[in-house]
C-alpha positions as CSV (number, residue, x, y, z in Angstrom):
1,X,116.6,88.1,87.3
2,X,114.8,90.1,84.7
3,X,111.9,92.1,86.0
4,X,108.9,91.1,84.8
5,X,109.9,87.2,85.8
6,X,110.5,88.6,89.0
7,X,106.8,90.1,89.4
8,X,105.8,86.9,87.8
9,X,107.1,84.4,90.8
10,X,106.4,86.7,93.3
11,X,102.9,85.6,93.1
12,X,102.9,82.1,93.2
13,X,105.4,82.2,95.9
14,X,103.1,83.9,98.1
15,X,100.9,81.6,97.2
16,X,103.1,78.5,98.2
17,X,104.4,80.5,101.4
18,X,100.5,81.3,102.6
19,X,99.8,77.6,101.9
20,X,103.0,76.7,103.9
21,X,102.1,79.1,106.5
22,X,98.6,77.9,106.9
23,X,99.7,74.2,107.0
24,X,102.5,74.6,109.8
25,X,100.1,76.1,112.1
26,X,97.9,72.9,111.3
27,X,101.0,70.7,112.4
28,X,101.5,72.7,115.4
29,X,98.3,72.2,116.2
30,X,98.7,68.6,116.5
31,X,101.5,68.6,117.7
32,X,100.2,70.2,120.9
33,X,97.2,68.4,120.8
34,X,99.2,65.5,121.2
35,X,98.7,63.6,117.7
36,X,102.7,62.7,117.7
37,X,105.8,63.8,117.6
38,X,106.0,63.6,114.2
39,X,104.1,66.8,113.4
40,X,106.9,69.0,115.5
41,X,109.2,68.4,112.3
42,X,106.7,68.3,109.6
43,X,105.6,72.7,111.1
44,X,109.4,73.0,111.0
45,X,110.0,71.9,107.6
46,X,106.8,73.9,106.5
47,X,108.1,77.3,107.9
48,X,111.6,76.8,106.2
49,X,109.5,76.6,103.0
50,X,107.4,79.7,104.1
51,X,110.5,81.4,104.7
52,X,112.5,80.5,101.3
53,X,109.7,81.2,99.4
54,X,109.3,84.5,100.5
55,X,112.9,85.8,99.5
56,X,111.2,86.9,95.7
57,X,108.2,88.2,97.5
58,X,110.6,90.5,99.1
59,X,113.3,91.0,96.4
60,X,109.9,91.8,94.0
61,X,109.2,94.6,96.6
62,X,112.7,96.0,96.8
63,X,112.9,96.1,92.5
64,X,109.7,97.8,92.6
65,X,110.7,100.5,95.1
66,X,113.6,100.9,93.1
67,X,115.7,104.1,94.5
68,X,112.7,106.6,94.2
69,X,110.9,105.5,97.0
70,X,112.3,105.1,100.8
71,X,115.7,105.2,99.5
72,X,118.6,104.2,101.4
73,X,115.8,102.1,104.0
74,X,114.1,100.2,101.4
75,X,116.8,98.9,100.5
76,X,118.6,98.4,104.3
77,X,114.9,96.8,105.0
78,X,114.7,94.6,102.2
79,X,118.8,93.4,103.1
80,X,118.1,92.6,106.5
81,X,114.6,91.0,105.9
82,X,116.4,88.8,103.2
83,X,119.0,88.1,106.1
84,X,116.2,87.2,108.6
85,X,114.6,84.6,106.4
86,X,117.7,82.9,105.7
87,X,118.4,82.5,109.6
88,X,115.1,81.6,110.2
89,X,114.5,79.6,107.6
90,X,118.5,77.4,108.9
91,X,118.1,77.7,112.2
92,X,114.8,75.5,111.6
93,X,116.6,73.4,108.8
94,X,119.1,72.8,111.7
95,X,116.4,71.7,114.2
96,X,115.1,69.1,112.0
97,X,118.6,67.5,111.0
98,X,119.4,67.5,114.6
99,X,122.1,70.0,114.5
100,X,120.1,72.8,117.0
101,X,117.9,72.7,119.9
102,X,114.6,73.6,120.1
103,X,116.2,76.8,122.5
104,X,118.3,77.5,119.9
105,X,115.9,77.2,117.1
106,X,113.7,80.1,119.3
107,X,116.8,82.2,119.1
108,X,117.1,81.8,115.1
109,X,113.2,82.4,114.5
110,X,113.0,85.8,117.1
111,X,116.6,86.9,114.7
112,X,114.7,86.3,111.9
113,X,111.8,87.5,112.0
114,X,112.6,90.8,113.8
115,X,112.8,92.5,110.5
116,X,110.5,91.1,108.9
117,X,108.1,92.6,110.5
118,X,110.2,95.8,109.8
119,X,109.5,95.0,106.1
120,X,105.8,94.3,106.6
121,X,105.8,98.2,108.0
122,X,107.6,98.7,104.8
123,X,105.3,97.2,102.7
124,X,102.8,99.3,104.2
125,X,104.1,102.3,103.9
126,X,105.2,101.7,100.1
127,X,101.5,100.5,100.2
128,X,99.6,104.0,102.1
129,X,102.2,106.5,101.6
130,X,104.1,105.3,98.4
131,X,101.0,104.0,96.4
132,X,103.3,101.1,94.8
133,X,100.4,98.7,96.1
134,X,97.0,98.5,96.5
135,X,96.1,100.0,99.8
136,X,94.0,97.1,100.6
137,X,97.5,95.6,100.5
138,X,98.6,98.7,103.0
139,X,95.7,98.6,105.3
140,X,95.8,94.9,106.1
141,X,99.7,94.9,106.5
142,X,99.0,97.3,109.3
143,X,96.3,94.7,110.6
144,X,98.4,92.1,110.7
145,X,101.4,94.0,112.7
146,X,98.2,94.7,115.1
147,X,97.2,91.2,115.3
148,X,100.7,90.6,116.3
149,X,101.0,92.9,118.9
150,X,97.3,91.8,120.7
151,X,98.5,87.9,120.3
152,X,101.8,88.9,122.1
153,X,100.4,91.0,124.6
154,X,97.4,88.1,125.0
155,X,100.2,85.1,125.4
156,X,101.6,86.9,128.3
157,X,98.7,87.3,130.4
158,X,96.8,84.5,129.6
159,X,96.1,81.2,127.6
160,X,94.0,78.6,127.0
161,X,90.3,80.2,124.7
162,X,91.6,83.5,124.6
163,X,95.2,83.1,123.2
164,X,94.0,80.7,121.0
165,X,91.0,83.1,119.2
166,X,93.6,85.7,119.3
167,X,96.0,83.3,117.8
168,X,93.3,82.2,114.5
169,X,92.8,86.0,114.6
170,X,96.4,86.7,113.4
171,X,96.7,83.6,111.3
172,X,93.2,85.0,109.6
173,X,94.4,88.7,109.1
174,X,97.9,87.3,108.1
175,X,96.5,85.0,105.4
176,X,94.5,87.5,104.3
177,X,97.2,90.4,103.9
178,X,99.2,87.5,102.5
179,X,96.4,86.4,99.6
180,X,96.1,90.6,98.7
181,X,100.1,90.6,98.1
182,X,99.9,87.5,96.3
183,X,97.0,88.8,94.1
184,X,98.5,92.4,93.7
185,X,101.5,90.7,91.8
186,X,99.6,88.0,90.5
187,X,97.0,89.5,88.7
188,X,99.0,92.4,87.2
189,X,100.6,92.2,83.8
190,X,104.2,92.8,84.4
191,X,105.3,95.0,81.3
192,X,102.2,97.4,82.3
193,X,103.4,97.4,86.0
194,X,106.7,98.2,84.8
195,X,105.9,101.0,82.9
196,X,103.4,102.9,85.7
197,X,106.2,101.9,88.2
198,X,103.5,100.4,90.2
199,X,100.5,97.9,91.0
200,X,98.1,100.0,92.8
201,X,96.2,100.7,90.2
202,X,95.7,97.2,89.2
């Protein structure tokens, strides 16, 4: 894919994958609330979407990387998030056709999204140390890996009000690092992004 179409869908599939995102955490919601069975499927079809859609997102930041920034890791990152998304995003396929258990299905998402979260440290160092992206972009990547590591640390000591403000507390810091990425694409004409070699300044 050509560049500058590249740039161009990596917006709106950020978009689609923070929508996505958003609503799955909605159905597990009420799916643990007890509202039905039904909403265990509908959060699993919703974070296969999530995860496809964010294969451009992370192919966009690979092309503009390029080789002059982070080379050979960007690109051993970018490989294995790409990897991750595509197990995560089957193993939960697989769950809702039946063909995986639910233990398996934890074994698929932890193998996926291991590095991921390498790429969002990626991201953020392209972001704070590479100035490819805005820094706002940077700063609340960082957030959301610290988000990660409190509602970790919180869900194994503890539950009930706690885990679950610490819990809207990532989903807020994620959605929000998710929007900047979106908009840092987005908002940026492509053949002037090409030429500078990168969004910050937009």
């Amino acid at each position: 894919m050509a560049t500058p179409d590249l740039y161009r869908l990596a917006g709106p599939s950020t978009w689609v994958a923070l929508v996505s995102l958003v609503l799955s955490g909605i159905a597990l919601g009420l799916f643990f609330g007890g509202a039905g069975s039904f909403w265990g499927p509908v959060n699993d079809i919703l974070i296969t979407v999530s995860a496809i859609t964010l294969i451009p997102v992370v192919l966009a930041v690979d092309r503009l990387a390029g080789w002059d920034h982070g080379a050979p890791w960007t690109r051993i990152i970018t490989i294995a998030a790409l990897v991750g998304l595509v197990v995560m995003a089957s193993g939960q396929t697989l769950l809702v056709l039946g063909r995986l258990s639910l233990e398996g299905s934890y074994v698929t998402g932890g193998v996926g999204l291991m590095p991921f979260l390498l790429w969002i440290v990626l991201v953020a160092a392209l972001s704070l140390a590479g100035g490819l992206l805005p820094r706002l972009v940077g700063w609340l990547a960082v957030a959301t890996l610290a988000a990660i590591v409190v509602e970790s640390v919180v869900a194994a000591v503890t539950g009930g009000p706690v885990l679950w403000a610490s819990t809207i507390g990532l989903v807020l810091i994620l959605v929000a690092w998710m929007a900047s990425l979106a908009m840092a694409f987005g908002s940026t004409s492509t053949s002037v992004a090409s030429a500078s070699g990168g969004l910050a300044t937009r």
